[in-house]
C-alpha positions as CSV (number, residue, x, y, z in Angstrom):
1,X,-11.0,-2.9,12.2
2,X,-9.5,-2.8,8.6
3,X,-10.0,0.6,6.6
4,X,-10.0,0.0,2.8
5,X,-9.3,2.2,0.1
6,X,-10.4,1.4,-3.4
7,X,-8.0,2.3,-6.4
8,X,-10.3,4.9,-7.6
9,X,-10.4,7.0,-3.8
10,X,-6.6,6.4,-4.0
11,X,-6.2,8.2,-7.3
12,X,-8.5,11.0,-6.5
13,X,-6.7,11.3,-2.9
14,X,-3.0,11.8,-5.2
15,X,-4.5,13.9,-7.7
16,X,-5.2,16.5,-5.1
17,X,-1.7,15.9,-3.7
18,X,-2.7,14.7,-0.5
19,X,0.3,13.5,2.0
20,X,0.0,10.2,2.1
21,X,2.7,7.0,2.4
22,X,2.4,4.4,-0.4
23,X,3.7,1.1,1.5
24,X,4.3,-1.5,-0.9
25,X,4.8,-5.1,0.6
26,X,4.9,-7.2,-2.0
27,X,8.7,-9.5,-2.7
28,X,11.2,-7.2,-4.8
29,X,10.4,-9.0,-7.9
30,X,7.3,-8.5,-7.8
31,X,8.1,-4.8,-7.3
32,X,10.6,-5.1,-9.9
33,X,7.5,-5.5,-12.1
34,X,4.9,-3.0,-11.2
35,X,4.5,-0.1,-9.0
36,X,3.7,2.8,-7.6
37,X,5.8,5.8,-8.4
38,X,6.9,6.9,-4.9
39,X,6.0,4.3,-2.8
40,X,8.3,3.2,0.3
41,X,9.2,-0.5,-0.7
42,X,9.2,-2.8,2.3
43,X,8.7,-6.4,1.8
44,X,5.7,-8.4,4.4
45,X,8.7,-10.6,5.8
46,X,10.7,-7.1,6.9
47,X,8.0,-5.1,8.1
48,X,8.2,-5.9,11.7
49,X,12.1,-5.2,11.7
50,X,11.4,-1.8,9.7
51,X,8.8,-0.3,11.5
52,X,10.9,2.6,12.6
53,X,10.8,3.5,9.1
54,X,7.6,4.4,8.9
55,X,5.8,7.4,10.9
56,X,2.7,6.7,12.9
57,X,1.6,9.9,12.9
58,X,1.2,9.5,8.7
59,X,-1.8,8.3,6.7
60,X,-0.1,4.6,5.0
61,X,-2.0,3.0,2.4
62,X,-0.6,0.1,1.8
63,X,-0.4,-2.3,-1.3
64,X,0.6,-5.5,-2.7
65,X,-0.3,-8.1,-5.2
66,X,-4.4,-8.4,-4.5
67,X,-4.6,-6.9,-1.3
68,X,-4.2,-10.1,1.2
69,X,-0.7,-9.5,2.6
70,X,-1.4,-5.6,2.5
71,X,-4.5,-6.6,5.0
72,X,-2.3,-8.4,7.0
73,X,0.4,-5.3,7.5
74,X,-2.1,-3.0,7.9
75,X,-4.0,-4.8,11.1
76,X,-0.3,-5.2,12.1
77,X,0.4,-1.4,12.2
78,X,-2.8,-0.7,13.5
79,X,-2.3,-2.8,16.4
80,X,1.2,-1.1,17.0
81,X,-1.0,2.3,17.4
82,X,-0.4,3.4,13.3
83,X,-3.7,5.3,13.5
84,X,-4.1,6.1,9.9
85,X,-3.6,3.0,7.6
86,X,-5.5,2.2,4.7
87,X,-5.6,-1.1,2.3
88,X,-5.5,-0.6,-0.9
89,X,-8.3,-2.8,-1.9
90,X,-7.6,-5.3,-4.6
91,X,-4.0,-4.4,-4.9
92,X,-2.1,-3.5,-7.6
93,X,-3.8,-5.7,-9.7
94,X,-6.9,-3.8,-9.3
95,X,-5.0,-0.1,-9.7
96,X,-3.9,-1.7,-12.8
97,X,-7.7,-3.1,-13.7
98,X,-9.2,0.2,-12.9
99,X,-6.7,3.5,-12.6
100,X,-3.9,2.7,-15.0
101,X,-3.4,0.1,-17.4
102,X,-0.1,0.9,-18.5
103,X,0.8,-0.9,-14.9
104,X,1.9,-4.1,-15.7
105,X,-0.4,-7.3,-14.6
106,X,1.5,-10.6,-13.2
C-alpha cells in the first residue's frame, strides 16, 4: 500500500525538525530547477543501483515532478522492506502551489 504525504503534513513535519529523508527522483534538470533544500538527489532510472544509499530503517518521503514517478519509487522501496516511505503527494508542483511559492513551477 502507498502512504501519501500532502505538502502541508510535510511542512508541518520539518518545522518541528523531524528526521526525515527528502528523496528527490526527478532528472537533474529538473532538479536544477526546483527543490528541496536538503534533499538526497537520486534520479528514478538510478534508484535500483543506489539503494544502498539510502537507510531502511529511515522515514523517506519522496518527491518529484507531480508525484507519479515518486509513487513508483516508493512501492519500489516498500517492496525491498523500506518500512517507512511516504509520497509526497502532488509533487513539487504542489509544495510550490501550496507551501512555498518562491519554488519555481516548470
Amino acid at each position: 500500500m502507498l502512504e501519501r504525504i500532502s505538502p502541508a503534513e510535510l511542512k508541518q513535519r520539518l518545522d518541528r525538525c523531524e528526521d526525515l529523508v527528502l528523496l528527490d527522483v526527478r532528472e537533474p534538470e529538473e532538479m536544477a530547477r526546483a527543490g528541496l533544500p536538503g534533499a538526497l538527489r537520486i534520479p528514478l532510472g538510478e534508484i535500483p543501483g543506489r539503494i544502498q544509499d539510502l537507510d531502511p530503517e529511515k522515514e523517506i518521503v519522496v518527491f518529484c515532478h507531480y508525484g507519479l514517478r515518486s509513487a513508483q519509487v516508493a512501492i519500489f522501496l516498500a517492496q525491498r522492506d523500506f518500512e517507512h516511505v511516504l509520497n509526497l503527494t502532488g509533487g513539487i508542483n504542489a509544495w510550490s502551489l501550496t507551501v512555498d511559492p518562491t519554488v519555481p513551477r516548470y
